[in-house]
Backbone as a ProteinNet text record, in pm:
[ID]
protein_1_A
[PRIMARY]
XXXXXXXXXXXXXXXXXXXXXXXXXXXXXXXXXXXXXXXXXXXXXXXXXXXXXXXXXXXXXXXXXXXXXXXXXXXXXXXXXXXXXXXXXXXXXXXXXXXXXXXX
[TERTIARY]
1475	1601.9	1660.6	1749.6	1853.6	1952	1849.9	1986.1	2147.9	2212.8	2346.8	2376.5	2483	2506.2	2612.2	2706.8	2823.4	2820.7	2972	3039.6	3111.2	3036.1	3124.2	3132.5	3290.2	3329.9	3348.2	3254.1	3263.2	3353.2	3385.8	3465.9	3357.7	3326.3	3243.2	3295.1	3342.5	3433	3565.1	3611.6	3758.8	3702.9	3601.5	3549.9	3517	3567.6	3500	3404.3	3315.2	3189.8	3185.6	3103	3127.6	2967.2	2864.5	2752.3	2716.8	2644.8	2588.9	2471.2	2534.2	2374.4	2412.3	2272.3	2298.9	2436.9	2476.6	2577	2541.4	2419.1	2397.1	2333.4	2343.8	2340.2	2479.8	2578.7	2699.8	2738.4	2739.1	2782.3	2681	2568	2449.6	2516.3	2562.9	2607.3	2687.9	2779.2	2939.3	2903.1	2814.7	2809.3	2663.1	2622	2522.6	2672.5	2716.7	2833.9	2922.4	2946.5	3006.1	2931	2799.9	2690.1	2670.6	2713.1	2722	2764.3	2935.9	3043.6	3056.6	3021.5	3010.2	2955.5	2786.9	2709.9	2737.9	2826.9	2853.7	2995.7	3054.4	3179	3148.6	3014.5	3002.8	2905.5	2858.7	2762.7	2821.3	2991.4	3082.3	3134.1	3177	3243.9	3151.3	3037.2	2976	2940.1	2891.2	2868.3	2947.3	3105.8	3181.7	3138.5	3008.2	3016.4	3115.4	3122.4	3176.9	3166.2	3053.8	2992.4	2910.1	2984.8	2918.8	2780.4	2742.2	2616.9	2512.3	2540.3	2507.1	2522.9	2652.5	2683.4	2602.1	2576.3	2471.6	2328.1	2273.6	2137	2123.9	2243	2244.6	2248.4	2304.4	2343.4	2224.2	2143.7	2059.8	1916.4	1909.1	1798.3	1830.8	1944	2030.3	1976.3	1984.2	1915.5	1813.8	1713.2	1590.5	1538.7	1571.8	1547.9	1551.5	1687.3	1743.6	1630.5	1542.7	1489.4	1371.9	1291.4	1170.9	1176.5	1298.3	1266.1	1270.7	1366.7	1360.9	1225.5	1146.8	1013.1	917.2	934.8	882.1	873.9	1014	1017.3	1001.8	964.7	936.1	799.7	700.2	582.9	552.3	604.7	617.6	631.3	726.2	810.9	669	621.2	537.4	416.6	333.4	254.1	284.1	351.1	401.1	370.5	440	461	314.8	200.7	132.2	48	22.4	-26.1	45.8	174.5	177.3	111.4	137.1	49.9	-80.7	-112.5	-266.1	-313.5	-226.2	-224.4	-224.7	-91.6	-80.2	-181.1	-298	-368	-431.7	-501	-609.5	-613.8	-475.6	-435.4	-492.9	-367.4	-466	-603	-670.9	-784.7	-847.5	-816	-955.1	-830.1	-715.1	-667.4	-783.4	-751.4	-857.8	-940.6	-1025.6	-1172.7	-1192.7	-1084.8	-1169.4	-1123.8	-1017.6	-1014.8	-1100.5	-1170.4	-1287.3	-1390.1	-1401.9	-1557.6	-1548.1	-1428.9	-1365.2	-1432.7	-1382	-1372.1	-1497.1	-1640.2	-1785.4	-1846
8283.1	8220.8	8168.6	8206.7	8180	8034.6	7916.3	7781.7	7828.3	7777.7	7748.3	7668.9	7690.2	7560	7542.2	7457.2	7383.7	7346.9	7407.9	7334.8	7246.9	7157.4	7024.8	6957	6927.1	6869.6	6733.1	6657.8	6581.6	6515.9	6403.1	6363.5	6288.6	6286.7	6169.9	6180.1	5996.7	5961.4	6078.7	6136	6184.8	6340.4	6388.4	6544.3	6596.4	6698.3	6726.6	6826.1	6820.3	6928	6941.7	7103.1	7176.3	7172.4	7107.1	7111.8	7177.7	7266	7329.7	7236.6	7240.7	7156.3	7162.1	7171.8	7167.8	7096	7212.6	7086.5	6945.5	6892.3	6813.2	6697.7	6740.9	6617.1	6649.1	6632.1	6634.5	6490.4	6386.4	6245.1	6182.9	6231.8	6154.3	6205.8	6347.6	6377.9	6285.1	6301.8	6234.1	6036.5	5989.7	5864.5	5849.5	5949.4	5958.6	5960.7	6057.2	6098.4	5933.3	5908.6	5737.7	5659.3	5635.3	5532	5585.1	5724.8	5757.3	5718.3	5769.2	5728.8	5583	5517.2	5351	5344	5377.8	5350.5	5398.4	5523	5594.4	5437.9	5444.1	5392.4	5247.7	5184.9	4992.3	5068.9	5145.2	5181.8	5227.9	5258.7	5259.3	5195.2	5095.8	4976	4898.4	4871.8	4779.4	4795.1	4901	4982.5	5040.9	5066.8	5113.2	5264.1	5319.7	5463.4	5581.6	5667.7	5701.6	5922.7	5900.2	6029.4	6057.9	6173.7	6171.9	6193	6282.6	6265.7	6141.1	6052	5924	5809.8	5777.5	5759.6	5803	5903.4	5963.9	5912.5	5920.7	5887.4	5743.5	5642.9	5472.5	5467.2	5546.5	5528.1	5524.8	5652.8	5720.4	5598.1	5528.2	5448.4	5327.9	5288.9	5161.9	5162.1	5332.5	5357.2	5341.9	5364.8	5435.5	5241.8	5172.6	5042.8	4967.7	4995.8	4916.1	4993.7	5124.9	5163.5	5067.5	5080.4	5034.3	4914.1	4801.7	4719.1	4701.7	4757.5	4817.2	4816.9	4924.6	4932.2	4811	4731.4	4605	4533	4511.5	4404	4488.8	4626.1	4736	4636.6	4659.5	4630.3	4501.4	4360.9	4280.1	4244.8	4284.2	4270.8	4308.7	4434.5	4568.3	4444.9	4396.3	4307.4	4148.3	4119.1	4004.8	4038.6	4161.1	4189.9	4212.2	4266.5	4359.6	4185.3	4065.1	3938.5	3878.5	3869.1	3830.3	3917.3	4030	4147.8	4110.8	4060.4	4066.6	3932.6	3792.6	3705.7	3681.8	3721.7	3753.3	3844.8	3901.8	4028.2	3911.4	3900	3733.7	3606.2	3591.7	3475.3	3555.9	3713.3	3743.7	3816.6	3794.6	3816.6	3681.3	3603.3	3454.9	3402.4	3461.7	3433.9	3481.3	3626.5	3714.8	3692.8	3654.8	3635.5	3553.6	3414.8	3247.7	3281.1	3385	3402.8	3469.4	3576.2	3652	3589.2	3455.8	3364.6	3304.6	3275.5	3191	3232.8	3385.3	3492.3	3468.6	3517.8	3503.6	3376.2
1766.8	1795.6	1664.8	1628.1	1489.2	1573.8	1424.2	1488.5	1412.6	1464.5	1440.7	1343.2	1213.3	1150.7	1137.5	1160.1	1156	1009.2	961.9	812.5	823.7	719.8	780.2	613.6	608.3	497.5	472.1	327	325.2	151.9	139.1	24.1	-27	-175	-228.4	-344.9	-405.8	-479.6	-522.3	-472.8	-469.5	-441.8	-448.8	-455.4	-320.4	-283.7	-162.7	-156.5	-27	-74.3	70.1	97.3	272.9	259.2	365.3	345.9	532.5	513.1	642.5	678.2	846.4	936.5	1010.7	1087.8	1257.7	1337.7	1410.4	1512.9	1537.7	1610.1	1652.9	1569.1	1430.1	1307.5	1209.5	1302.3	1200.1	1247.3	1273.6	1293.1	1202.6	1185.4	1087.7	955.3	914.3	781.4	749.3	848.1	811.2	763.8	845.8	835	722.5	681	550.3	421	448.9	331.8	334.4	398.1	431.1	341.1	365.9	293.5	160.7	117.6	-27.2	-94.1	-22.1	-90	-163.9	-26.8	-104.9	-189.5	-162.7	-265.4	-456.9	-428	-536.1	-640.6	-535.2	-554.3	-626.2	-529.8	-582.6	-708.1	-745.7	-861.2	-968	-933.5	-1094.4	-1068.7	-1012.7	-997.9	-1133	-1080.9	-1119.3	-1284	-1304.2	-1439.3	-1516.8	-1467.1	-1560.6	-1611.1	-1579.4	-1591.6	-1504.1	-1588.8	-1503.5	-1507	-1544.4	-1524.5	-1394.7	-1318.9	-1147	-1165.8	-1248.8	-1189.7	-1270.8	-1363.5	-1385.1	-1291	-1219.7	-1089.8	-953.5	-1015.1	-837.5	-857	-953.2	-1051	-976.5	-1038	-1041.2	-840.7	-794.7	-661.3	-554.6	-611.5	-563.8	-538.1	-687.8	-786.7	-658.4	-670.1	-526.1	-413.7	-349.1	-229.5	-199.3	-313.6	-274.7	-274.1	-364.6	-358.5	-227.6	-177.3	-55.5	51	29.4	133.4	121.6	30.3	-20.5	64.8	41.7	97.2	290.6	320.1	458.8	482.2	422.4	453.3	424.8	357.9	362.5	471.2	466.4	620.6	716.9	731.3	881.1	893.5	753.7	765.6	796.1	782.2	771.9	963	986.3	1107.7	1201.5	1214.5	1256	1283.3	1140.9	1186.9	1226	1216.3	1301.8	1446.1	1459.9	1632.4	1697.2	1638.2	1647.4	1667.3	1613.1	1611.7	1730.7	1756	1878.1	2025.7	1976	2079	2099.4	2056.5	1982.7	2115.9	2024.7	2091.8	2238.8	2302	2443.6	2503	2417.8	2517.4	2515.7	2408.7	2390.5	2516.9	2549.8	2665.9	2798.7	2799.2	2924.8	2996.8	2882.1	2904.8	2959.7	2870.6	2889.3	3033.7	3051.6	3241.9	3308.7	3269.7	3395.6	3417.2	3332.5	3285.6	3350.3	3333.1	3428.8	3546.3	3612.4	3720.9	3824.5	3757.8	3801.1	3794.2	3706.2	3695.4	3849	3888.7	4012.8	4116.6	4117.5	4228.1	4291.7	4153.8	4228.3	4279.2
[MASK]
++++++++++++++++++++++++++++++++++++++++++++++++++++++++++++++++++++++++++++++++++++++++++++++++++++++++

């Protein structure tokens, strides 16, 4: 079975570019190409460069940062949750437990 790919055009800082993908990830392109653009845009804002692909480099370096930390607090968040999980099994066990001591 041959997928389908939808051309779908996007603008980053004044340039436009036709990138092929699935139909059903063209709202993720479009709103990826969105989070570029910015990112491209506050990264010569800020630096005054103004060579694209030095710009894409600084943009890119932005992203991969802002992910890193994402993944921090995933992990962070992840075991927090995983300690209250933990906790609440902990409670209902020593329930069950004095309830079944009851039972006999």
């Amino acid at each position: 079975m041959t997928q389908q790919y939808a051309q779908v055009s996007v603008r980053i800082l004044d340039k436009d570019y036709t990138v092929k993908c699935p139909p059903d990830e063209r709202t993720d392109l479009l709103d990826s190409a969105e989070i570029l653009n910015a990112k491209m845009r506050e990264a010569r804002d800020a630096t005054g460069v103004v060579g694209l692909d030095r710009i894409a480099v600084i943009a890119a370096l932005n992203m991969a940062s802002d992910l890193i930390h994402a993944q921090a607090r995933d992990r962070l968040v992840e075991g927090e949750l995983s300690q209250r999980l933990k906790n609440i099994s902990d409670r209902v066990d020593n329930v069950l437990g004095g309830s079944q001591q009851l039972d006999l």
